[in-house]
C-alpha positions in Angstrom: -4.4 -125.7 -84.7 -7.3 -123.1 -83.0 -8.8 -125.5 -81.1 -7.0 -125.5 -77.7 -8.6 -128.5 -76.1 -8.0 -132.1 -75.0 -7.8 -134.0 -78.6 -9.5 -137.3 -78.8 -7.1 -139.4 -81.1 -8.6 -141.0 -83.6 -6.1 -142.8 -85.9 -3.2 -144.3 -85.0 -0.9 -141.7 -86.9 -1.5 -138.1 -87.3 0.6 -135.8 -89.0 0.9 -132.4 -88.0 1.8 -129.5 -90.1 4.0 -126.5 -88.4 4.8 -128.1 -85.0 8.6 -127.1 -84.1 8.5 -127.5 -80.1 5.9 -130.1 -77.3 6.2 -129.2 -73.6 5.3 -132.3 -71.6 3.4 -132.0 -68.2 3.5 -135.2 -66.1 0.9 -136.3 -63.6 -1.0 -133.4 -63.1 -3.8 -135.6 -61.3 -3.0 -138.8 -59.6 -3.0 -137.4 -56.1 -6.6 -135.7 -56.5 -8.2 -132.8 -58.1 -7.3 -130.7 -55.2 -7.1 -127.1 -55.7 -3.4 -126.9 -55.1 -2.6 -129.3 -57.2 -5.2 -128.2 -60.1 -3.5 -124.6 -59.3 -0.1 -126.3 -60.5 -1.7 -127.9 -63.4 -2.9 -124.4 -64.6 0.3 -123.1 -64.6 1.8 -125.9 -66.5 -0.5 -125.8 -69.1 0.1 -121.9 -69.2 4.2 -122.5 -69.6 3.5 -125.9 -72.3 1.1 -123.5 -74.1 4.5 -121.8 -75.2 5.2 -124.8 -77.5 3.0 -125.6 -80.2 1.2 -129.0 -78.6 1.3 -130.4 -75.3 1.5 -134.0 -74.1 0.5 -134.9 -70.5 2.7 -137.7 -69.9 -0.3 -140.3 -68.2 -2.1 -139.8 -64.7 -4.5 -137.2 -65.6 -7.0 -138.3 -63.2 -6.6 -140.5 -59.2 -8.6 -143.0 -60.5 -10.5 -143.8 -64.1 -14.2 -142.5 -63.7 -16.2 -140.5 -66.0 -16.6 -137.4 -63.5 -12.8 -136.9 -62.7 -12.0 -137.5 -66.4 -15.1 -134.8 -67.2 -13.3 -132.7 -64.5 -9.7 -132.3 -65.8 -10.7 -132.0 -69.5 -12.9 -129.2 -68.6 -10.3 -127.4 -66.8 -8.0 -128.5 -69.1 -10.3 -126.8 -72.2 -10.7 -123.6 -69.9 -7.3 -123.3 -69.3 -5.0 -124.9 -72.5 -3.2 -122.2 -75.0 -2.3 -125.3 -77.5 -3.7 -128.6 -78.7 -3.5 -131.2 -75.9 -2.8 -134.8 -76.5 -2.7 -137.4 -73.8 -0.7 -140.7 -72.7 -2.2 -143.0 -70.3 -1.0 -144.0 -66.8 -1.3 -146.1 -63.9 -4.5 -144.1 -62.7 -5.8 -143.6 -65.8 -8.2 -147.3 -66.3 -11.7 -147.3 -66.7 -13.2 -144.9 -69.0 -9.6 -143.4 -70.7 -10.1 -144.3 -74.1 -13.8 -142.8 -74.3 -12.8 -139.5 -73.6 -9.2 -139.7 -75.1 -9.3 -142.4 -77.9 -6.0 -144.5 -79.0 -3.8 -145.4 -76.5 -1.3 -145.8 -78.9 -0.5 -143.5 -81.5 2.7 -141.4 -83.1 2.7 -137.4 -83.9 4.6 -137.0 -87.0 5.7 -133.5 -87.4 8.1 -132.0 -90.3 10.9 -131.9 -87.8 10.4 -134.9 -85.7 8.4 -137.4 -84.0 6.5 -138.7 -81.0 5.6 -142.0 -80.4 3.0 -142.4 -77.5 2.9 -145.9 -76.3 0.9 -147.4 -73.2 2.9 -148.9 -70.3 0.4 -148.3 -68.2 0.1 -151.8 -66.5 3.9 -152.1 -67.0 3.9 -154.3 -70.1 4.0 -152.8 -73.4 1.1 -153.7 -76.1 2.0 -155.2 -78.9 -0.2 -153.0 -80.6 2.3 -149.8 -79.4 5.6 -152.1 -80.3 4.2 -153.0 -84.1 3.9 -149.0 -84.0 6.8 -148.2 -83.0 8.6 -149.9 -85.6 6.1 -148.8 -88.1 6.8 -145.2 -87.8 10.7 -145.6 -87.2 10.5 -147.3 -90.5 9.7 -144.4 -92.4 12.1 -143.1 -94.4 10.2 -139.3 -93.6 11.4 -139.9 -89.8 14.6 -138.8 -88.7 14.0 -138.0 -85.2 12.1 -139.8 -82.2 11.0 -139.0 -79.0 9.3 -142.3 -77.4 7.0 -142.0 -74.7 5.1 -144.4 -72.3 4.0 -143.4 -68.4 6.1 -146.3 -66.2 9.7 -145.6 -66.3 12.4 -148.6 -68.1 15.2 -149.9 -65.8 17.3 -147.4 -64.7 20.7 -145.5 -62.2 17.7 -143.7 -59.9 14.3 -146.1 -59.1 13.2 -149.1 -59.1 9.7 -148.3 -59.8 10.3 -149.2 -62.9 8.3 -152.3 -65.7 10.7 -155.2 -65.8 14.0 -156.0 -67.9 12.0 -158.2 -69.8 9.7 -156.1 -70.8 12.2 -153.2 -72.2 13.9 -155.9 -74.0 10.4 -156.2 -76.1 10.5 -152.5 -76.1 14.6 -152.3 -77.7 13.8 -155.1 -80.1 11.0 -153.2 -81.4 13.5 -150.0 -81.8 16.9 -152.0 -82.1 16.7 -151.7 -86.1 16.3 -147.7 -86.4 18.3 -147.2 -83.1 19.5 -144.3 -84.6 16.6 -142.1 -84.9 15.2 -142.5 -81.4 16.3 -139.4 -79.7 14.7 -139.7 -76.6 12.6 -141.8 -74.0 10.2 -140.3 -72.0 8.3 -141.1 -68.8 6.2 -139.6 -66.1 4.9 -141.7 -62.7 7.8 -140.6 -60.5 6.3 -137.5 -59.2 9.8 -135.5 -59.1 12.4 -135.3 -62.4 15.7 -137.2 -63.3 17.6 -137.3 -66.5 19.2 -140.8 -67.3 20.7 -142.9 -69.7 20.0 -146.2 -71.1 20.7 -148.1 -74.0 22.8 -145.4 -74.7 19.7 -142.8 -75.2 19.0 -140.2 -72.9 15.8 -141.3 -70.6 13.8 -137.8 -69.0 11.3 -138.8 -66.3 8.9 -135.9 -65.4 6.5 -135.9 -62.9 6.2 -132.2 -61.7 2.8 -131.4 -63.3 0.5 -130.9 -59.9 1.3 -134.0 -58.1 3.1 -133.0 -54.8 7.2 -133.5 -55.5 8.2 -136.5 -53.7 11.5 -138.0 -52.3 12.8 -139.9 -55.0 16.0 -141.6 -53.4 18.8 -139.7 -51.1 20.1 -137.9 -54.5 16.4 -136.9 -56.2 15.2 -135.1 -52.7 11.8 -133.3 -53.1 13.7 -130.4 -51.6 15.5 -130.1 -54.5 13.2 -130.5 -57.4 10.5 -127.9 -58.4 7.2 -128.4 -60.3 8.0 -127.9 -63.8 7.3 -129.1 -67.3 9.9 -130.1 -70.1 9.8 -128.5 -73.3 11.6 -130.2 -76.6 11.9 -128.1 -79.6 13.8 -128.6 -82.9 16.8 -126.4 -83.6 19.3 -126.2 -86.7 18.2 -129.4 -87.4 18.6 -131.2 -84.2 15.6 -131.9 -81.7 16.8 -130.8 -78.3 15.0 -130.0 -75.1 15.0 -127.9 -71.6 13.4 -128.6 -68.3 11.3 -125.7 -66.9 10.5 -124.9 -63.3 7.1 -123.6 -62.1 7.4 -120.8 -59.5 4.7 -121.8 -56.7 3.0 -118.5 -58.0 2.6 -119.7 -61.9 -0.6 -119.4 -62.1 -1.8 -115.7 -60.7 -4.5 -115.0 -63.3 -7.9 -115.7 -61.3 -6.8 -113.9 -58.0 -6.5 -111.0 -59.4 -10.3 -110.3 -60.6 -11.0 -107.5 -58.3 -14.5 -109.0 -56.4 -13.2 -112.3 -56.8 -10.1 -111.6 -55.0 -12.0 -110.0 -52.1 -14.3 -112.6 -51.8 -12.0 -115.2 -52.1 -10.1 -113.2 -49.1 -13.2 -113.5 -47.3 -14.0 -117.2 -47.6 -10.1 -118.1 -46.0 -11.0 -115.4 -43.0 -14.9 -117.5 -42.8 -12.9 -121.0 -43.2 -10.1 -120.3 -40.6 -12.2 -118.7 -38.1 -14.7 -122.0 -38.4 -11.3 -124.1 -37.8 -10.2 -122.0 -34.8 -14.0 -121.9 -33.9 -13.9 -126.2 -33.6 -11.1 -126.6 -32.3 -12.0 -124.8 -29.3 -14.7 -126.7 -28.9 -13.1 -129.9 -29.6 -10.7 -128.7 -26.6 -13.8 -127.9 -24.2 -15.6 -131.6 -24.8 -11.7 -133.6 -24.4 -12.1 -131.7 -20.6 -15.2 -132.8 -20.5 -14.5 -136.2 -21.0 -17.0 -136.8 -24.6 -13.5 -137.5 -26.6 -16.5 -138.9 -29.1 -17.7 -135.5 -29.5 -14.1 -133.6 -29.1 -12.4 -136.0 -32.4 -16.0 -134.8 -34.4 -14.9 -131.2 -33.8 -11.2 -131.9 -34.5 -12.0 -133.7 -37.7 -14.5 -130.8 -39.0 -11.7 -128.2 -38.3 -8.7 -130.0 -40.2 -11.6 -130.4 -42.8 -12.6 -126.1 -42.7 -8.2 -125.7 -42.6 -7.7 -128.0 -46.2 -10.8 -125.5 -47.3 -8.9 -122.5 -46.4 -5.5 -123.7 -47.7 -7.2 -124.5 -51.1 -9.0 -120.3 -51.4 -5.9 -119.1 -50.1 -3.8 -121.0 -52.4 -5.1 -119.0 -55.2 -4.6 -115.8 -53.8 -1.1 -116.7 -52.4 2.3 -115.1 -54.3 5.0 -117.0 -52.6 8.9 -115.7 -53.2 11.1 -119.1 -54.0 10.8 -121.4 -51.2 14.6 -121.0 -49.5 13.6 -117.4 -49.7 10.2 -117.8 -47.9 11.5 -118.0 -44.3 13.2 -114.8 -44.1 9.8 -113.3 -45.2 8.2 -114.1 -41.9 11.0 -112.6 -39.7 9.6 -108.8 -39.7 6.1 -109.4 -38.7 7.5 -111.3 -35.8 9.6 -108.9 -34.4 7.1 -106.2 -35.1 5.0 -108.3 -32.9 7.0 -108.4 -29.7 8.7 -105.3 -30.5 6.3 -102.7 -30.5 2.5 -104.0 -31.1 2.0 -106.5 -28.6 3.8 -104.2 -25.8 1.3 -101.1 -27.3 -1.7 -103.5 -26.8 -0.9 -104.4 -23.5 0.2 -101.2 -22.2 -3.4 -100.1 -23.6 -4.9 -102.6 -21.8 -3.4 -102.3 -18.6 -4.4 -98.5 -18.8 -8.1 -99.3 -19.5 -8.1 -101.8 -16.4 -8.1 -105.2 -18.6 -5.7 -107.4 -17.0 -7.0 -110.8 -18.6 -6.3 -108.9 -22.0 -3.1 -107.8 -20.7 -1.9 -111.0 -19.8 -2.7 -112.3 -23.1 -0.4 -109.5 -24.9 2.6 -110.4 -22.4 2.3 -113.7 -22.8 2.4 -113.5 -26.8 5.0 -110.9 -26.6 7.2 -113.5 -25.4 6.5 -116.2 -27.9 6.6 -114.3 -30.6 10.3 -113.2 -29.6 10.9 -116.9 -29.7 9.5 -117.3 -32.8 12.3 -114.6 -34.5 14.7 -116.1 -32.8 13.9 -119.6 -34.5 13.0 -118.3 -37.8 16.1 -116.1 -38.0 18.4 -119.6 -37.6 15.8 -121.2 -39.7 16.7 -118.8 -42.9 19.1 -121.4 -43.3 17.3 -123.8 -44.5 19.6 -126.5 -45.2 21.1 -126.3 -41.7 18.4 -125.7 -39.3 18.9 -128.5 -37.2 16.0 -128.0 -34.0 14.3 -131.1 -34.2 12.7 -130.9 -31.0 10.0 -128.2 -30.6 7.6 -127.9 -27.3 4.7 -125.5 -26.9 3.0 -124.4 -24.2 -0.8 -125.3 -24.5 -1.7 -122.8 -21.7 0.0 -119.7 -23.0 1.6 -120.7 -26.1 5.2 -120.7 -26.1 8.0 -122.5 -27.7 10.7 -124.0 -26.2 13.1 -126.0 -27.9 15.7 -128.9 -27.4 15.9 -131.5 -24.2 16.5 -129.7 -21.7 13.1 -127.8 -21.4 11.9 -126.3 -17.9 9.5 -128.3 -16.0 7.2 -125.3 -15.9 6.4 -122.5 -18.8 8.9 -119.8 -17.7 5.8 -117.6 -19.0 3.0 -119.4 -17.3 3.6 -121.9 -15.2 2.2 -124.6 -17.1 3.3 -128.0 -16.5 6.0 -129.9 -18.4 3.2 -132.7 -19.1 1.1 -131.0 -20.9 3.1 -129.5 -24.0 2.8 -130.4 -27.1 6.0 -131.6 -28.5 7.0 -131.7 -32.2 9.8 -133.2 -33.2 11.6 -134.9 -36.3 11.8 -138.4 -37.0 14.9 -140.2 -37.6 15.4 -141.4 -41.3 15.3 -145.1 -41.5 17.9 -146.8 -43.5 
């Protein structure tokens, strides 16, 4: 148990001595190995080190190549505090079973066991069902936690593998019911606890994938990244669902030059953005749209590079708590820099600069005035948003002027953002 690495599985059983508790991680890497979502990963294997094994329930990888499976098991190796044992998934085809072995296999443990089987083209092998039965037929075996990647029929999605095909699966378990604690599943990329066949069913998917909406009661909103964590206690296997703050993993960001650098790259990457986008602007007046939606691509592309550096320095509070963070440095803004600035600037005979500073003044007052309703999260209710291209500021609802009220700009030309309508 020293080795803290991805385990390739070599036998269909493997019993493991002085293993009490598994946290789970689900679908760390379907959506890419973006920084963000590799940043979420590390923080999940850093929580499901805790426990003396982890399983990532299936989609390690987007798609089933030798580089992105190379990729997550050496970040997985760098980064793992326990032995790490893997399930397949949808995404994970190709070359799965070279780096990771069986694709069906149980943990037995002194104080319970895991059955991993693969769903992962929604039917169940009957190599997985003849070992299901095999290991619930042991008289050692008490307790079961069975786990595949596609969710059974449930109350919540209908992402799910077919009534037919969970019948194969309850045959297979129908005998030694009893002993099957739990089912498990990841591919949802949110969280639900169910129940079926009368045994509780926990999907997690909150192991680096972006939380999704599920239906209109499993809102993304509402669920966190997390990982869930089963552990045996006075005899009875029992488990808890644990949320990742959107700081969990803090450890690289604070290496003194690498924190400053990294700093420096999101300045270097943001300024490029602005940089091409101002271009972009200058060739759409110029009429070489060609040219202008080159420059607009390349500074989305330098912005997703700055989100992913900055994402490893940033130390977000709890996200309903975030707003009311950016309310200070607004009204500091309008309040007493800007008006300092451009009182500077008028007496050193810069009027361009000047007007700059008054016309920020006045959309960052805005902006307070937005984000102060907007603490609210669940009842901020401005859907409709305008800007002012020329000068910058925000107007909001239907009823906006048909010139800036701070420079004259016309109505036409603002850039509008607004909220679609949920479709039923």
């Amino acid at each position: 148990m020293t080795e803290m690495k991805i385990v390739r599985v070599e036998e269909q059983i493997i019993r493991l001595e002085h293993v009490n508790s598994i946290g789970v991680i689900g679908d760390p890497g379907c959506e890419g190995l973006g920084t963000y979502n590799m940043k979420v990963y590390a923080g999940a294997l850093e929580e499901s080190g805790k426990a003396d094994i982890t399983l990532i329930a299936g989609d390690l990888v987007p798609a089933g190549k030798k580089r992105y499976y190379q990729q997550i098991q050496e970040m997985t190796e760098a980064l793992a505090k326990n032995p790490v044992y893997c399930l397949r998934g949808n995404h994970d085809t190709g070359e799965y079973t070279e780096y990771f072995g069986e694709k069906n296999y149980g943990l037995l443990t002194d104080k319970f066991a895991v059955v991993v089987m693969d769903n992962a083209l929604r039917t169940f092998e009957e190599e997985g069902l003849e070992l299901l039965s095999k290991v619930l037929s042991m008289e050692e075996v008490n307790q079961v936690i069975i786990a595949f990647h596609i969710p059974v029929p449930n109350h919540f999605i209908m992402n799910c593998v077919s009534e037919e095909e969970f019948s194969r699966l309850k045959k297979a378990y129908e005998p030694w019911k009893h002993k099957v604690k739990y089912l498990l599943c990841g591919h949802v990329h949110s969280r639900f606890v169910d129940e079926v066949d009368g045994i509780p069913l926990i999907c997690t998917g909150g192991g680096g994938a972006m939380i999704e909406d599920v239906s209109k009661d499993i809102r993304a909103c509402d669920v966190e990244h997390h990982i869930v964590r089963f552990y045996e206690k006075n005899g009875e296997l029992n488990y808890e669902i644990v949320n990742l703050s959107e700081d969990c993993y803090t450890q690289e960001g604070k290496e003194a030059i690498l924190g400053e650098k990294l700093h420096e790259t999101v300045q270097a990457e943001l300024l490029a953005h602005f940089r091409y986008l101002m271009f972009a602007d200058r060739a759409g007046r110029r009429g070489l749209n060609e040219i202008s939606n080159l420059f607009r691509a390349l500074a989305a592309s330098e912005y997703y590079h700055a989100r992913n550096f900055y994402s490893i320095l940033d130390r977000p509070p709890a996200f309903k708590e975030t707003v009311e963070t950016f309310v200070p440095g607004e009204n500091f803004e309008f309040e007493h820099l800007y008006p300092m600035l451009r009182e500077y600037a008028r007496t050193h005979e810069s009027p361009v600069t000047q007007q700059a500073y008054e016309g920020a003044a006045a959309a960052e007052k805005v902006h307070g005035v937005l984000l102060r309703k907007a603490v609210e999260v669940e009842t901020f209710s401005e859907g409709e948003i305008y800007v002012c291209p020329i000068c910058g500021y925000v107007m909001v609802g239907e009823s906006v002027p048909e010139r800036c009220p701070v420079c004259g700009g016309p109505k036409k030309q603002y850039e509008a953002f607004w909220v679609e309508e949920e479709k039923e």
